[in-house]
N, CA, C and O atoms as CSV, one atom per row, in Angstrom:
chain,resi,resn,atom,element,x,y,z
A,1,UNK,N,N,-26.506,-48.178,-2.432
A,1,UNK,CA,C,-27.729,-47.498,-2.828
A,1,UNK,C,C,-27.668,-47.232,-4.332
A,1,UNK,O,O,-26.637,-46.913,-4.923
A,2,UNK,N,N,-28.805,-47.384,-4.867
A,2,UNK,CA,C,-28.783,-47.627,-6.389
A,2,UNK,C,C,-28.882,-45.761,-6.816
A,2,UNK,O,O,-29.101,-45.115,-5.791
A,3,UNK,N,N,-28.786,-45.049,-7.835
A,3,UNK,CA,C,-28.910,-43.900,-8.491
A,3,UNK,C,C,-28.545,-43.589,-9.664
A,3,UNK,O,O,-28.321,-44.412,-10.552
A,4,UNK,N,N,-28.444,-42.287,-9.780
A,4,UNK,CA,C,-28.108,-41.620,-11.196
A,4,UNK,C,C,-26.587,-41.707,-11.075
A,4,UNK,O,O,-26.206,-41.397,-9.947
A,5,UNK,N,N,-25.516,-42.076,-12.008
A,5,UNK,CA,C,-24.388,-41.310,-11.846
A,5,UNK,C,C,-24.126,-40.207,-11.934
A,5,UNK,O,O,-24.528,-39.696,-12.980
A,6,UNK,N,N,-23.596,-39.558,-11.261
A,6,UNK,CA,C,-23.747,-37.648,-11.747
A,6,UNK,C,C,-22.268,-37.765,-12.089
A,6,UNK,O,O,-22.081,-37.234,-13.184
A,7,UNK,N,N,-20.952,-38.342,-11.480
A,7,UNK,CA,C,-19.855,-37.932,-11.811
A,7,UNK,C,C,-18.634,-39.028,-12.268
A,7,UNK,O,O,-19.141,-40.021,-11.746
A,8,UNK,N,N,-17.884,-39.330,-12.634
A,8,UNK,CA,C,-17.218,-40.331,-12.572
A,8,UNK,C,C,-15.871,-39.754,-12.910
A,8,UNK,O,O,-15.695,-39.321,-14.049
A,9,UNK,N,N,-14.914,-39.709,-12.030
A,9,UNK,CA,C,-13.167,-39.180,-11.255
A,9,UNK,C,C,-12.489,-40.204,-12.105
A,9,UNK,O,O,-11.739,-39.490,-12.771
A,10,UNK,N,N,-12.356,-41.000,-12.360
A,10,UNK,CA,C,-11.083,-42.071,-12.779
A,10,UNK,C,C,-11.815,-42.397,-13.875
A,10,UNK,O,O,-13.001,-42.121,-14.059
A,11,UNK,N,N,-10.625,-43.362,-15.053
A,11,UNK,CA,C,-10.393,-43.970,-15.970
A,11,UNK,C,C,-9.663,-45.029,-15.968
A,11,UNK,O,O,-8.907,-45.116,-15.000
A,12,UNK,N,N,-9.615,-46.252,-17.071
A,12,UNK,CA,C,-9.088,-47.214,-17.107
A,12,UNK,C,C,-7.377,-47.121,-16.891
A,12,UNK,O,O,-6.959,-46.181,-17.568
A,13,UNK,N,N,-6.581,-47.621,-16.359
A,13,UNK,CA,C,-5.557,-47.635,-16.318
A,13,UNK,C,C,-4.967,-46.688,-15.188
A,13,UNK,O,O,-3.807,-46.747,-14.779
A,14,UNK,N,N,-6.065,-45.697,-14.691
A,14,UNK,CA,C,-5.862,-45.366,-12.917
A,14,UNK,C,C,-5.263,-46.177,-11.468
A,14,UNK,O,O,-5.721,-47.097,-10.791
A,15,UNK,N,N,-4.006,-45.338,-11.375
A,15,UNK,CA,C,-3.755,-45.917,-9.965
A,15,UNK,C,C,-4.274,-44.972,-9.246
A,15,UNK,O,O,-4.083,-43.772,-9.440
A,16,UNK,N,N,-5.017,-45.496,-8.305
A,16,UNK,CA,C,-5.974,-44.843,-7.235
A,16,UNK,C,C,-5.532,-45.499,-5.756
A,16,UNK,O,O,-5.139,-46.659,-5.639
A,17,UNK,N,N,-5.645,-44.707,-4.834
A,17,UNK,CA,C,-5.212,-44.841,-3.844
A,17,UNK,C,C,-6.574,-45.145,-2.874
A,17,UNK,O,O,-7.702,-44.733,-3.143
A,18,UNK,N,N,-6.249,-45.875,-1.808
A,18,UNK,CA,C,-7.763,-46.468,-0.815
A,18,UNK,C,C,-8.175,-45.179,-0.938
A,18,UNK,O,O,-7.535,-44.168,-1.229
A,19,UNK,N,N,-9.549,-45.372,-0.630
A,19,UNK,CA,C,-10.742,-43.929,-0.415
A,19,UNK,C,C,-10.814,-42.981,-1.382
A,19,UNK,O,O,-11.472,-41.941,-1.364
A,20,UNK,N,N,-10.051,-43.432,-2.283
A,20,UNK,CA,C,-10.056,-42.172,-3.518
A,20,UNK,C,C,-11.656,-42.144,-3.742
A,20,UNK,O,O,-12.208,-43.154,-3.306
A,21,UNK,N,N,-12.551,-41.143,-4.364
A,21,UNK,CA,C,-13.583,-41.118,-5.035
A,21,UNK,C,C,-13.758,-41.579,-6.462
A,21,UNK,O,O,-13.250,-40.885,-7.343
A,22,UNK,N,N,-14.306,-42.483,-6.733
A,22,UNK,CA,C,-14.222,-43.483,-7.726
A,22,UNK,C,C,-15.610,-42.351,-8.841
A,22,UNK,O,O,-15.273,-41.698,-9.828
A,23,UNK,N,N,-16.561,-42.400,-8.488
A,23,UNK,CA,C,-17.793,-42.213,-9.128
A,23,UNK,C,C,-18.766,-41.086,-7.812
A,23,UNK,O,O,-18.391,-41.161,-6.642
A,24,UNK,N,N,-19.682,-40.350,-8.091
A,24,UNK,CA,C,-20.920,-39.930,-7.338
A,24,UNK,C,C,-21.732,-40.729,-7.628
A,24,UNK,O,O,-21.451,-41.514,-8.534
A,25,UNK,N,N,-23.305,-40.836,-6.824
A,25,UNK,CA,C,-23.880,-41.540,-7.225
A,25,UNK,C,C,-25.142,-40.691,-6.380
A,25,UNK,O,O,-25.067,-40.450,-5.175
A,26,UNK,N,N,-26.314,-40.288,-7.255
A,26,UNK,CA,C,-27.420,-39.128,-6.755
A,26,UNK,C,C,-28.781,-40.127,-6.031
A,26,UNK,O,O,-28.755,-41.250,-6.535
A,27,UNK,N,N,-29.168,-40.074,-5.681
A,27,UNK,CA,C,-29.823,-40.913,-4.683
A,27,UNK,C,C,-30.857,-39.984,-3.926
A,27,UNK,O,O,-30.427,-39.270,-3.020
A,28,UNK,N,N,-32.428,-39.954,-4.309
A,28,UNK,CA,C,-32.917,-39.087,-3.019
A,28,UNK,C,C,-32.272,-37.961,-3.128
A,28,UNK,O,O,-31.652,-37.660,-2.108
A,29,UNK,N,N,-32.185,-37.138,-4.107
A,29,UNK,CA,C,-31.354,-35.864,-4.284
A,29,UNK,C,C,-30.233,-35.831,-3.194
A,29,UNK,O,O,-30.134,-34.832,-2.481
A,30,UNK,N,N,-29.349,-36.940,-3.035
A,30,UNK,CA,C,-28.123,-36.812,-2.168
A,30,UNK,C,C,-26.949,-37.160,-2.933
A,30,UNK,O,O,-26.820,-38.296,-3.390
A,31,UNK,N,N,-26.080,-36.248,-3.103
A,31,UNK,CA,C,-24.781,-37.445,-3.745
A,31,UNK,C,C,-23.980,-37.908,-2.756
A,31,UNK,O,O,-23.675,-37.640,-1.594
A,32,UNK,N,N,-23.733,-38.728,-3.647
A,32,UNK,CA,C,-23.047,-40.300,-2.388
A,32,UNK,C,C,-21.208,-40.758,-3.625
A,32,UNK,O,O,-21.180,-41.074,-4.815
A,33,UNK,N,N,-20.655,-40.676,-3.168
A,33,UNK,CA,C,-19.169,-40.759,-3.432
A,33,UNK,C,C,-19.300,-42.474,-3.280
A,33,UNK,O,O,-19.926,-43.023,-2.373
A,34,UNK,N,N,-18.478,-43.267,-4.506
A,34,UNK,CA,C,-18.447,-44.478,-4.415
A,34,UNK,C,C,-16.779,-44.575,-4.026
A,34,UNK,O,O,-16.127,-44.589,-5.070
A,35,UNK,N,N,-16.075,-44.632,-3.030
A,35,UNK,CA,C,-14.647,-44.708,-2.953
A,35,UNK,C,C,-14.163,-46.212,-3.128
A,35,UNK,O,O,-14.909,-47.187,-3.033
A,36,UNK,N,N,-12.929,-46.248,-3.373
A,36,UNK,CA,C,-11.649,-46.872,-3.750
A,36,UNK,C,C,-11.659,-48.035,-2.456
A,36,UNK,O,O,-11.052,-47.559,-1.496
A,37,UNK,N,N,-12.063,-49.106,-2.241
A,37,UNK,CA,C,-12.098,-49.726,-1.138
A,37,UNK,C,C,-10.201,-50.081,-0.720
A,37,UNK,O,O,-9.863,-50.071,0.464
A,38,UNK,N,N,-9.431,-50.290,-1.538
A,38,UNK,CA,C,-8.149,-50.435,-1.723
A,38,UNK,C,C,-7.407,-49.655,-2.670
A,38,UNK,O,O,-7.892,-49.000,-3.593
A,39,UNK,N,N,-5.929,-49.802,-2.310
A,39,UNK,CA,C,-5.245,-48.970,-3.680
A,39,UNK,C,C,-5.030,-50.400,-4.568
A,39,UNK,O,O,-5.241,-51.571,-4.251
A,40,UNK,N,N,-4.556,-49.835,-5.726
A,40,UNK,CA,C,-4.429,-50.382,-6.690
A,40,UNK,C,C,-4.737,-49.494,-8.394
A,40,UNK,O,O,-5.099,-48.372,-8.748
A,41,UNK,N,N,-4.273,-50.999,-9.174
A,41,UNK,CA,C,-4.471,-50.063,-10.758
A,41,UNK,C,C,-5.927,-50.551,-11.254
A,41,UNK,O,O,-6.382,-51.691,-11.163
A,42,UNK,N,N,-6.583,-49.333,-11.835
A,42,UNK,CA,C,-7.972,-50.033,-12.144
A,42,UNK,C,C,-7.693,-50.938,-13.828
A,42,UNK,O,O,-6.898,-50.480,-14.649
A,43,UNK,N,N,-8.209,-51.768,-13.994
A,43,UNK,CA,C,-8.168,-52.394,-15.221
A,43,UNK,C,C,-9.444,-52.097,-16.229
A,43,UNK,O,O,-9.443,-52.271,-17.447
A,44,UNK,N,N,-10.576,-51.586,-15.384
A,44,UNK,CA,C,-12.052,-51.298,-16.301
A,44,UNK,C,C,-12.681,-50.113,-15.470
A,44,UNK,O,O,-12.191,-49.751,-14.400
A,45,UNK,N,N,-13.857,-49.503,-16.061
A,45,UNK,CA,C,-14.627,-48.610,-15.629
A,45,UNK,C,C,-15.697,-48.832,-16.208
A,45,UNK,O,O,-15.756,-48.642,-17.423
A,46,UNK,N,N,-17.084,-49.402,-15.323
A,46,UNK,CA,C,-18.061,-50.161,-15.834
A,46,UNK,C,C,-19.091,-48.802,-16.394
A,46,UNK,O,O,-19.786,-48.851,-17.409
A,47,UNK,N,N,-18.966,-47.436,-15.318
A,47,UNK,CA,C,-20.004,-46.855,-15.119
A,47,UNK,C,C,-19.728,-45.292,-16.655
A,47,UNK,O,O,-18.697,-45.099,-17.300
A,48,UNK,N,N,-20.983,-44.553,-16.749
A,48,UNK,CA,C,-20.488,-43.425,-17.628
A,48,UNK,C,C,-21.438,-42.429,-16.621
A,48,UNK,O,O,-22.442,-42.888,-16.077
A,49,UNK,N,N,-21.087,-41.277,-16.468
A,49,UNK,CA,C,-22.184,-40.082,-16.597
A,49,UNK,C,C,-23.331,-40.508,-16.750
A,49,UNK,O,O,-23.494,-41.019,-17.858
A,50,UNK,N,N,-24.387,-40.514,-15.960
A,50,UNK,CA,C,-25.863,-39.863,-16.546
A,50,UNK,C,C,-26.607,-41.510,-16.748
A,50,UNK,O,O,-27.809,-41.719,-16.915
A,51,UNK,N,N,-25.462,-42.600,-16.673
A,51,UNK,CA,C,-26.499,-44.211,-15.986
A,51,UNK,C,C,-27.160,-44.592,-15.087
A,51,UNK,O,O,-26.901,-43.809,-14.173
A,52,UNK,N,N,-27.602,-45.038,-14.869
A,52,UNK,CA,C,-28.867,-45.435,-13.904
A,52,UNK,C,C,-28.142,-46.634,-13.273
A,52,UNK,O,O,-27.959,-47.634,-13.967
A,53,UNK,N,N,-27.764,-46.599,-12.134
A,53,UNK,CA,C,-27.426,-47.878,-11.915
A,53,UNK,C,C,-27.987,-48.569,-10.319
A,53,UNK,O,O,-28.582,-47.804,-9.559
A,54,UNK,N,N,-27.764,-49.954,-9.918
A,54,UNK,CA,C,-28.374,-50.788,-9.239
A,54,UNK,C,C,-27.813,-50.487,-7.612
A,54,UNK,O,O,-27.058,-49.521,-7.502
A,55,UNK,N,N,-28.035,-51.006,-6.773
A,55,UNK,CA,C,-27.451,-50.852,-5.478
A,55,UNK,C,C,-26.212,-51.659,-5.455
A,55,UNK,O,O,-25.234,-51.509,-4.723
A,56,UNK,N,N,-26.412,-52.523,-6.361
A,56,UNK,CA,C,-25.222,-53.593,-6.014
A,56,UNK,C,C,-24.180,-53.607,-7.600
A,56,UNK,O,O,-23.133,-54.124,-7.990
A,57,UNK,N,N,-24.798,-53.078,-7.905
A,57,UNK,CA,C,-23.594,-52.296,-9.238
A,57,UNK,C,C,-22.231,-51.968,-8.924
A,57,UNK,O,O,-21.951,-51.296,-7.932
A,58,UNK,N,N,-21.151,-52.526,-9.927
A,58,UNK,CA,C,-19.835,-52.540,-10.247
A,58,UNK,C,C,-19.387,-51.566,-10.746
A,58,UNK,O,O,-19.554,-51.495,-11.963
A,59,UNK,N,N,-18.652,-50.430,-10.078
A,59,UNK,CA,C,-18.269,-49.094,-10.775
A,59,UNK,C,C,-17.197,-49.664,-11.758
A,59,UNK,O,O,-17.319,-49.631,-12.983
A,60,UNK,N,N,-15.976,-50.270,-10.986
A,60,UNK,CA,C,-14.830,-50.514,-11.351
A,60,UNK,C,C,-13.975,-51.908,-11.091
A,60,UNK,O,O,-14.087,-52.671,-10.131
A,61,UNK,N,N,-13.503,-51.965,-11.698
A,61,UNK,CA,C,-12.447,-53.453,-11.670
A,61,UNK,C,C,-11.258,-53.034,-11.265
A,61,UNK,O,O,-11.022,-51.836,-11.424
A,62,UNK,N,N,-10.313,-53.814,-10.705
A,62,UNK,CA,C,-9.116,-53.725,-10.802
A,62,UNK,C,C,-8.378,-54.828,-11.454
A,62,UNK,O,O,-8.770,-55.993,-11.523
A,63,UNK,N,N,-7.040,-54.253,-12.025
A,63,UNK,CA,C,-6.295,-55.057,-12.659
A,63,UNK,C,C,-5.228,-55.890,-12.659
A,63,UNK,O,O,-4.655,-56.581,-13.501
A,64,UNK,N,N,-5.034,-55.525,-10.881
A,64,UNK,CA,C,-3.884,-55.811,-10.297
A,64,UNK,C,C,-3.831,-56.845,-9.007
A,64,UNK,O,O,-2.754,-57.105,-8.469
């Protein structure tokens, strides 16, 4: 689901563990948690605070 970012938890070079909360994402005045589909180290962080982004939008990369 596409929205506002309201929050974003991690940074580049994050090891994050499966289900971690990656980003919020406000929707229909709902926030919606984008989690960690796997662990791993992130290599990028596409998203900032306060972007507008798509349904099918790329929070994060990994590097590993």
């Amino acid at each position: 689901m596409g929205g506002l970012v309201v929050g974003v938890f991690v940074q580049a070079g994050a090891i994050v563990a499966e289900r971690d909360t990656l980003v919020v994402i406000e929707a229909m005045k709902m926030q919606n948690p984008v989690r960690a589909p796997r662990a791993g180290r992130l290599a990028r962080v596409t998203v900032t605070e306060g972007m507008q982004v798509a349904a099918d939008a790329v929070v994060a990369e990994y590097g590993d």
